[in-house]
C-alpha positions in Angstrom: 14.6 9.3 5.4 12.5 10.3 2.5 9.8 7.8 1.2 12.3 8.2 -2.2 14.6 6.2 -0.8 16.3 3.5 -3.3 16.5 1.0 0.0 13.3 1.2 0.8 11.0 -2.1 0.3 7.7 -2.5 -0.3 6.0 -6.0 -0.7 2.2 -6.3 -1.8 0.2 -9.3 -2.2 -3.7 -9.9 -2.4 -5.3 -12.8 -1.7 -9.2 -13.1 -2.0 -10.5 -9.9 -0.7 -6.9 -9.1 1.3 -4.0 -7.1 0.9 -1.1 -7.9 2.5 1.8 -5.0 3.4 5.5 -5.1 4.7 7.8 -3.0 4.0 11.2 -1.6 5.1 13.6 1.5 5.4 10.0 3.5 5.5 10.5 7.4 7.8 10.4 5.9 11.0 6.5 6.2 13.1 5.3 8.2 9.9 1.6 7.6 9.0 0.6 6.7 5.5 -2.6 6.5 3.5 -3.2 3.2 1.9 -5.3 3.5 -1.4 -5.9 0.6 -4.1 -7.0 1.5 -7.5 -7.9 -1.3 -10.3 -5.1 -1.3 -13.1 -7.2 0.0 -16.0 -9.5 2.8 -13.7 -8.8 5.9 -12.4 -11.0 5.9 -9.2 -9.1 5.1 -6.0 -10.2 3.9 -3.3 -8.9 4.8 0.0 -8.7 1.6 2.4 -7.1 2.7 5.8 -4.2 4.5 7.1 -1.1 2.7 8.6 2.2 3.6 10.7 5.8 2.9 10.5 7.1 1.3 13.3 10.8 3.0 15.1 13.0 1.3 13.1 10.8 2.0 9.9 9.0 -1.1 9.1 5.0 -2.0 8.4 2.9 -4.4 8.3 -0.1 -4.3 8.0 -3.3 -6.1 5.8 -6.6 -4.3 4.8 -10.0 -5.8 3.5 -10.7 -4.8 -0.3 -14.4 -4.1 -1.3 -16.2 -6.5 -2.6 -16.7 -5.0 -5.7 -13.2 -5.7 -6.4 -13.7 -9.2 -6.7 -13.5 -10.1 -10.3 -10.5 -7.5 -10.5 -6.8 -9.3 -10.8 -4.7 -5.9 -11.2 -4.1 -3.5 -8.9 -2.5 -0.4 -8.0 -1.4 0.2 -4.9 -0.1 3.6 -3.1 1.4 4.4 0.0 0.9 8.5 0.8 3.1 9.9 4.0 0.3 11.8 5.9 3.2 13.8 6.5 5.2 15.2 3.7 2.4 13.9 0.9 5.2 11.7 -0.5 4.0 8.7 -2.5 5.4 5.2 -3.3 3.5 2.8 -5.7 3.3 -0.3 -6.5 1.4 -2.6 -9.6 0.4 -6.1 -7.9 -1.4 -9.2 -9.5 -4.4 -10.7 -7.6 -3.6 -15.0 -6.6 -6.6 -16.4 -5.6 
């Protein structure tokens, strides 16, 4: 499976200083880079690394810098460690 895939899914939320991940029909026990960016900046900052389960599922939730607080739109990106395929994803902040 590529990371291109039009089944896969990808659901985001934050919440305070967390972001949340699941997703499905990922490359099966491929490891990703996480990275979150505000909307309107181009600095990204990198906040762990994750990996697919067998059956190509995640789940996962990172802590987001504090100096991120005030911020209510992201970026997020998901970077196979292992092809350097990307998926992205815009995601509002609920406090």
């Amino acid at each position: 499976k590529k990371i291109s895939d039009p089944d896969l899914v990808l659901k985001a939320t934050v919440y305070w200083r967390h972001l949340y991940l699941y997703g499905s029909e990922f490359p099966a026990k491929h490891v990703f880079t996480v990275k979150l960016r505000a909307r309107n900046d181009n600095v990204w900052v990198k906040l762990g690394v994750l990996r697919s389960d067998k059956n190509g599922k995640i789940e996962d939730d990172f802590r987001i810098p504090k100096e991120y607080d005030d911020t209510k739109y992201f970026e997020i990106c998901l970077k196979d460690t292992k092809t350097g395929c990307k998926v992205c994803k815009y995601i509002t902040r609920t406090w």
